[in-house]
C-alpha positions as a Markdown table, in Angstrom:
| # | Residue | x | y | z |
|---|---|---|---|---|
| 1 | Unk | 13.8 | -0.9 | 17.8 |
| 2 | Unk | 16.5 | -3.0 | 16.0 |
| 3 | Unk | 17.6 | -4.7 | 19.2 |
| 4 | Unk | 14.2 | -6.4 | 20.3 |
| 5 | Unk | 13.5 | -7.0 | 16.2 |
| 6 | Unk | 17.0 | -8.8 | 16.1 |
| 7 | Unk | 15.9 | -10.8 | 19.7 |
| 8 | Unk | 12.5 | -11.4 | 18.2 |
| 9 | Unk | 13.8 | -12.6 | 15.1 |
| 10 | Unk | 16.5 | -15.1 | 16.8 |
| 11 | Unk | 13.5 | -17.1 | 18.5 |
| 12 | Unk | 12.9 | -18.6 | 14.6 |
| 13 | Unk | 16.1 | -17.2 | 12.8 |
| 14 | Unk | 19.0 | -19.4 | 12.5 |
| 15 | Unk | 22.1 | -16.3 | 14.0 |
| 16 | Unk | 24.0 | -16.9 | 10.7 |
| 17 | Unk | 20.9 | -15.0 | 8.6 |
| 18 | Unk | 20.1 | -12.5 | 11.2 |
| 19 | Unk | 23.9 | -11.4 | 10.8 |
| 20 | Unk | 23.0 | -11.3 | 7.2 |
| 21 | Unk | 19.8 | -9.3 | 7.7 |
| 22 | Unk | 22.0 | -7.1 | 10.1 |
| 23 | Unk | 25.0 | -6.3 | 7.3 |
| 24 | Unk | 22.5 | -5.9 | 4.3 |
| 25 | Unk | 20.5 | -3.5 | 6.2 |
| 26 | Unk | 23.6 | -1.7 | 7.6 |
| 27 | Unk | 24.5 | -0.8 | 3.9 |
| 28 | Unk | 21.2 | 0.2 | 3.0 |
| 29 | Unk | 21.1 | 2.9 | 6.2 |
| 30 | Unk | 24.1 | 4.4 | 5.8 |
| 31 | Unk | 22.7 | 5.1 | 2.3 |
| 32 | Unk | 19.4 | 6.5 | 2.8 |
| 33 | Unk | 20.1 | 9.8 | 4.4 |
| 34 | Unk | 21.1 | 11.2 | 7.4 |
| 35 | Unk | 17.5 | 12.1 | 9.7 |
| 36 | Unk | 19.6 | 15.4 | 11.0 |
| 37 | Unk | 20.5 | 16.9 | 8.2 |
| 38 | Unk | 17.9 | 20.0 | 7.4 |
| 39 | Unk | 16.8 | 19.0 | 3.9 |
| 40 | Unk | 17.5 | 15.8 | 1.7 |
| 41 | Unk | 15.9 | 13.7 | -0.9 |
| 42 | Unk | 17.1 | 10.6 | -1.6 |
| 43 | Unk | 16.4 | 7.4 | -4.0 |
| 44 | Unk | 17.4 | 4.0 | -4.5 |
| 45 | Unk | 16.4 | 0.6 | -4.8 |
| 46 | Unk | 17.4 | -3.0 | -2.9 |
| 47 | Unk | 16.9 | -5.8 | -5.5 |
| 48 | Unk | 15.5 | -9.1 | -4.1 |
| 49 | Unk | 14.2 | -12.3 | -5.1 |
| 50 | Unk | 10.9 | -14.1 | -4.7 |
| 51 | Unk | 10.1 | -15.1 | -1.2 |
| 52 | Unk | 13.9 | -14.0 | 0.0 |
| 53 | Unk | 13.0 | -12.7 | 3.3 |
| 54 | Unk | 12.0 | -9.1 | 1.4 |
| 55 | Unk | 9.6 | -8.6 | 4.1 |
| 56 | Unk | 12.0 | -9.0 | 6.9 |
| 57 | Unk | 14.9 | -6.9 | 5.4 |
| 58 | Unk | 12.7 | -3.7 | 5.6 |
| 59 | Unk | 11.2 | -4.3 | 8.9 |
| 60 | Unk | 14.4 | -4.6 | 10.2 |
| 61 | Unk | 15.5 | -1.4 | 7.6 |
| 62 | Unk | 12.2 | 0.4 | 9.4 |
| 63 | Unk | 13.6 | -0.4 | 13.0 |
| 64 | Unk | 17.4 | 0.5 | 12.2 |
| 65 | Unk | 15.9 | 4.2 | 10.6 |
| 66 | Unk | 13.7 | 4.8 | 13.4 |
| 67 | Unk | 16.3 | 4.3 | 16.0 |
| 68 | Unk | 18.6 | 6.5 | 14.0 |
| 69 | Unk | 16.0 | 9.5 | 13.9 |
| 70 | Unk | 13.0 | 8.9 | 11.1 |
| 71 | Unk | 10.1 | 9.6 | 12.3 |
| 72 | Unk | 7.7 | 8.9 | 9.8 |
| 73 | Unk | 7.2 | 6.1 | 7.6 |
| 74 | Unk | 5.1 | 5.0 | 4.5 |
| 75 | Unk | 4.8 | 1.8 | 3.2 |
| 76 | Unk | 3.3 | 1.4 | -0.3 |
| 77 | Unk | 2.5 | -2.8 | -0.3 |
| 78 | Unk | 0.5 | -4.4 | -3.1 |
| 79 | Unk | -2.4 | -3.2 | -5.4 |
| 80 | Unk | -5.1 | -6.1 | -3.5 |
| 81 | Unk | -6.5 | -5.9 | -0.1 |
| 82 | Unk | -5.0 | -9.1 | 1.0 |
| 83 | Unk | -1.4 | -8.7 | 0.6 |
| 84 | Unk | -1.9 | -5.1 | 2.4 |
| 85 | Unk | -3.6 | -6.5 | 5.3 |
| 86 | Unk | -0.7 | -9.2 | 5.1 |
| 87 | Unk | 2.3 | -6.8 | 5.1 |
| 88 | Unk | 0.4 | -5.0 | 8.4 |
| 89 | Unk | 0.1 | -7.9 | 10.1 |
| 90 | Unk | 3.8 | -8.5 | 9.7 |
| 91 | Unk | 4.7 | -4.8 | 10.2 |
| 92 | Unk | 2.8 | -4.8 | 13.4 |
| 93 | Unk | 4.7 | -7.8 | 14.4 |
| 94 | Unk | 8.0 | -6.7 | 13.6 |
| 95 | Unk | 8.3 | -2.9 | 14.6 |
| 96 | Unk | 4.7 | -1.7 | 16.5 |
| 97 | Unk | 4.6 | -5.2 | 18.9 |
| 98 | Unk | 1.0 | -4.7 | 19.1 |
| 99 | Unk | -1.9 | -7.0 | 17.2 |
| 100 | Unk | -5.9 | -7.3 | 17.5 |
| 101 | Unk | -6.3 | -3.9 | 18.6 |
| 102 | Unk | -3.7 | -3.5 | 21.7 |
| 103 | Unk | -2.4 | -7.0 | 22.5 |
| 104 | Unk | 0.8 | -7.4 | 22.3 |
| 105 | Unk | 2.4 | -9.2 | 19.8 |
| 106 | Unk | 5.9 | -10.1 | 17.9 |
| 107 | Unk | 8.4 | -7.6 | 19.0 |
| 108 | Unk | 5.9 | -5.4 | 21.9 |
| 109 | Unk | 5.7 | -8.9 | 24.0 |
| 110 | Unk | 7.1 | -8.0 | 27.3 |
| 111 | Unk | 8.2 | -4.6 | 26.4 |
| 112 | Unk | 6.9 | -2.2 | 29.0 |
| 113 | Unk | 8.2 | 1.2 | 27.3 |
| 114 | Unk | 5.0 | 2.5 | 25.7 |
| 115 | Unk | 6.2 | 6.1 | 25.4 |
| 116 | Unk | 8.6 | 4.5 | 22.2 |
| 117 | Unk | 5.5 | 2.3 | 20.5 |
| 118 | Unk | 5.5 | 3.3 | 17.1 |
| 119 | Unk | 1.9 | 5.0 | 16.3 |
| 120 | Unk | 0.4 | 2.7 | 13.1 |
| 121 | Unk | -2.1 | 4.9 | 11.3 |
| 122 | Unk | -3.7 | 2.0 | 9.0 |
| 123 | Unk | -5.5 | -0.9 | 10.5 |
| 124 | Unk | -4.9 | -4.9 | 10.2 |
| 125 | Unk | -8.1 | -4.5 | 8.3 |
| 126 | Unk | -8.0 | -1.4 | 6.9 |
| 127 | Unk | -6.5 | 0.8 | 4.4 |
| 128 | Unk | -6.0 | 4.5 | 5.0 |
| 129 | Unk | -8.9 | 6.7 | 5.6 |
| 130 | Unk | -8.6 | 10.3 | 7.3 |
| 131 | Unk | -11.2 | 9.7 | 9.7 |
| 132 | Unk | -9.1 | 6.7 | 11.6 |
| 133 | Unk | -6.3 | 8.3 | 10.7 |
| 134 | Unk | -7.1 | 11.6 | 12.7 |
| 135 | Unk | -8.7 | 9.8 | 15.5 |
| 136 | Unk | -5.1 | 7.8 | 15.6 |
| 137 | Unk | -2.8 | 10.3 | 14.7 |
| 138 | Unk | -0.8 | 12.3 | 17.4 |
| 139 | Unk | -2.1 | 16.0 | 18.2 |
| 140 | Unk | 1.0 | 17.6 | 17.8 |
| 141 | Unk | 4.2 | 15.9 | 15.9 |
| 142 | Unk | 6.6 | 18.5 | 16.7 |
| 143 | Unk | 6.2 | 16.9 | 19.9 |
| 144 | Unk | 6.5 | 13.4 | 19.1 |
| 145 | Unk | 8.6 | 10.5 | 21.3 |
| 146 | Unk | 7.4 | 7.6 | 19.0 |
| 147 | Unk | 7.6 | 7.0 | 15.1 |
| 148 | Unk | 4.5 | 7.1 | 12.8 |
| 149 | Unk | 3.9 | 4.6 | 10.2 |
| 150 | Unk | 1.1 | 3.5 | 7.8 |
| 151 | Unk | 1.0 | 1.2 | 5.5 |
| 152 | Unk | -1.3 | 1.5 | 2.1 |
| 153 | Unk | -2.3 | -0.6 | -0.8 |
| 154 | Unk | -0.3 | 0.8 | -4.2 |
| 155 | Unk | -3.8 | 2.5 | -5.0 |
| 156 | Unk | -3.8 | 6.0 | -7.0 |
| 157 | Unk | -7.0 | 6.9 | -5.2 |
| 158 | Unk | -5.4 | 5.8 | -1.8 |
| 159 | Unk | -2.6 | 7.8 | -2.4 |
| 160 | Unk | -4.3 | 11.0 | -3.3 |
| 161 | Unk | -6.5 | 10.8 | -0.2 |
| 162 | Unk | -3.2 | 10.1 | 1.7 |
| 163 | Unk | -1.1 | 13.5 | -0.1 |
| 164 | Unk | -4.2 | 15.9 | 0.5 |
| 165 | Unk | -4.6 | 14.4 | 4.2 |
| 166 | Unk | -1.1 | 14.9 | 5.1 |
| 167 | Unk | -1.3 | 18.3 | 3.4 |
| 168 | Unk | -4.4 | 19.7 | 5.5 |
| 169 | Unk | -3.2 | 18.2 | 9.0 |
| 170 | Unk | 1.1 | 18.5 | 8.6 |
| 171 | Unk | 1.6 | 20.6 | 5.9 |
| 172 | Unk | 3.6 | 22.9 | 8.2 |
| 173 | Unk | 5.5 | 20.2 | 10.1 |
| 174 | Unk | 6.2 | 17.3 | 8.0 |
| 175 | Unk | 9.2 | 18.9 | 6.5 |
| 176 | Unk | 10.9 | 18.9 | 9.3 |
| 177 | Unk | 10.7 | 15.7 | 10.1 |
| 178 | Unk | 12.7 | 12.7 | 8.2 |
| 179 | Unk | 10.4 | 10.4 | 6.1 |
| 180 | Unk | 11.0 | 7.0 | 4.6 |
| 181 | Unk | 8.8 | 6.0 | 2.0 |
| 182 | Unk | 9.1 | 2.2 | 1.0 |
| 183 | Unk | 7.8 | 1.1 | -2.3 |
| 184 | Unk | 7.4 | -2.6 | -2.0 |
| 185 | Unk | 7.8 | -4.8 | -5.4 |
| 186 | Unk | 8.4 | -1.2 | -7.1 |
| 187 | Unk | 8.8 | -2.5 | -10.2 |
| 188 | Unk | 4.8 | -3.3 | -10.4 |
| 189 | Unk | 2.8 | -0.5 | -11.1 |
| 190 | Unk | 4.8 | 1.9 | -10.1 |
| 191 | Unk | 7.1 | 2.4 | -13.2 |
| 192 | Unk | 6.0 | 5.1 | -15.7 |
| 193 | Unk | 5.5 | 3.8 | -18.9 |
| 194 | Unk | 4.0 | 6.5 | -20.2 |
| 195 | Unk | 5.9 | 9.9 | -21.6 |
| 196 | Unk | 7.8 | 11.8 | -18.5 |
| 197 | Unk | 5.5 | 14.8 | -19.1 |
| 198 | Unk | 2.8 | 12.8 | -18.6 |
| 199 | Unk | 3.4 | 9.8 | -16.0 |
| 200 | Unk | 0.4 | 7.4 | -15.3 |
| 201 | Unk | -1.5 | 8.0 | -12.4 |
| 202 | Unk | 0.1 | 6.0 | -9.9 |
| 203 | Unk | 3.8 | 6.7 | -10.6 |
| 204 | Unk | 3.6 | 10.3 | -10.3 |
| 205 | Unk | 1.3 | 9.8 | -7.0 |
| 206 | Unk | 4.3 | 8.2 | -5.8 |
C-alpha cells in the first residue's frame, strides 16, 4: 500500500517531501504497536500545523500499518458533514484507489490486484449506518485478505451506533485483529473537560 501511495504521490510531490512524509511516518509506525503481538493498547499523538500536509501523513501512516499487518482502521474526521465527506474523498484516493462507486481513482488507477483493495465501510456521501455497513462489510473477518476502514464524523451518536454495531457483528473477532483508530484534530472535541469520573459524551465514546 505504501509503495503505489509513495508513486501516486510523486506524480504532484516534489521527491524531497515524499522522503519527509516517508521518515516522519517511519517514526510514527515503529511506535504504534506491533499488529503480531497478541494484545496491546497503545496511545500517542503527532502534532501538526494548519494546512501541513496532516491529511497526507496519515494516509500514508494508514498504508505503512496496513502493509505491516492492521487490519482494521477508524478514522474519527470533523464534527460537520463536509469535512467528513472531504477526508473520504481523500482517503479513497490515497489508500482504497476506488471513487464514485467502483471507478478507480488516486492510488487503484491501473492496479489490477483486487483481492488487496481495502474494504471502506462509509460512503463519499455518507456517514456510518449499519445497514450499508452490513451490506459492505466482509462475511467473515477471520478470513480477511484486504483491510477494513471507515471513516466517521467526531459525532457521539455516530460513535455509539458504530461501538454497538461492531459489538453485535465482531464482538468475537475483533480482538484479534490489530486496530488503528485515528483521531483527527484530537484536540477539538475530543478532550474531556469535564471530571475523569464523568467525561463528556464524546471523549469517553472515543
Amino acid at each position: 500500500y505504501w509503495d503505489r501511495y509513495r508513486k501516486y504521490t510523486l506524480k504532484g510531490l516534489n521527491k524531497s517531501i515524499v522522503d519527509v512524509i516517508n521518515l516522519d511516518t517511519d517514526t510514527i509506525v515503529n511506535n504504534i504497536g506491533d499488529p503480531e503481538d497478541n494484545k496491546f493498547d497503545r496511545y500517542g499523538m503527532v502534532v501538526g500545523h494548519v494546512q501541513s500536509g496532516k491529511t497526507g501523513n496519515y494516509s500514508a501512516l494508514v498504508c505503512k500499518a496496513a502493509d505491516a499487518g492492521y487490519r482494521f482502521f477508524v478514522i474519527i474526521a470533523g464534527d460537520k458533514n463536509n469535512l467528513r465527506n472531504q477526508t473520504q474523498d481523500r482517503i479513497n484516493e490515497t489508500f482504497i484507489g476506488e471513487c464514485d462507486g467502483n471507478k478507480q481513482c488516486g492510488v487503484g488507477i491501473g492496479d489490477s490486484n483486487k483481492k488487496k483493495k481495502p474494504v471502506s465501510l462509509t460512503l463519499e456521501t455518507g456517514d456510518f449506518d449499519a445497514k450499508t455497513a452490513e451490506r459492505l462489510a466482509p462475511l467473515n473477518l477471520d478470513n480477511l485478505s484486504a483491510p477494513i476502514v471507515l471513516v466517521i464524523k467526531k459525532n457521539a451518536s455516530i460513535l455509539s451506533n458504530l461501538t454497538e454495531w461492531l459489538e453485535r457483528n465482531y464482538k468475537n473477532v475483533i480482538s484479534e485483529h490489530a486496530m488503528l483508530v485515528i483521531d483527527d484534530e484530537s484536540d477539538y472535541a475530543s478532550v474531556n473537560t469535564k471530571k475523569a469520573s464523568d467525561p463528556t459524551s464524546i471523549n469517553s465514546k472515543i
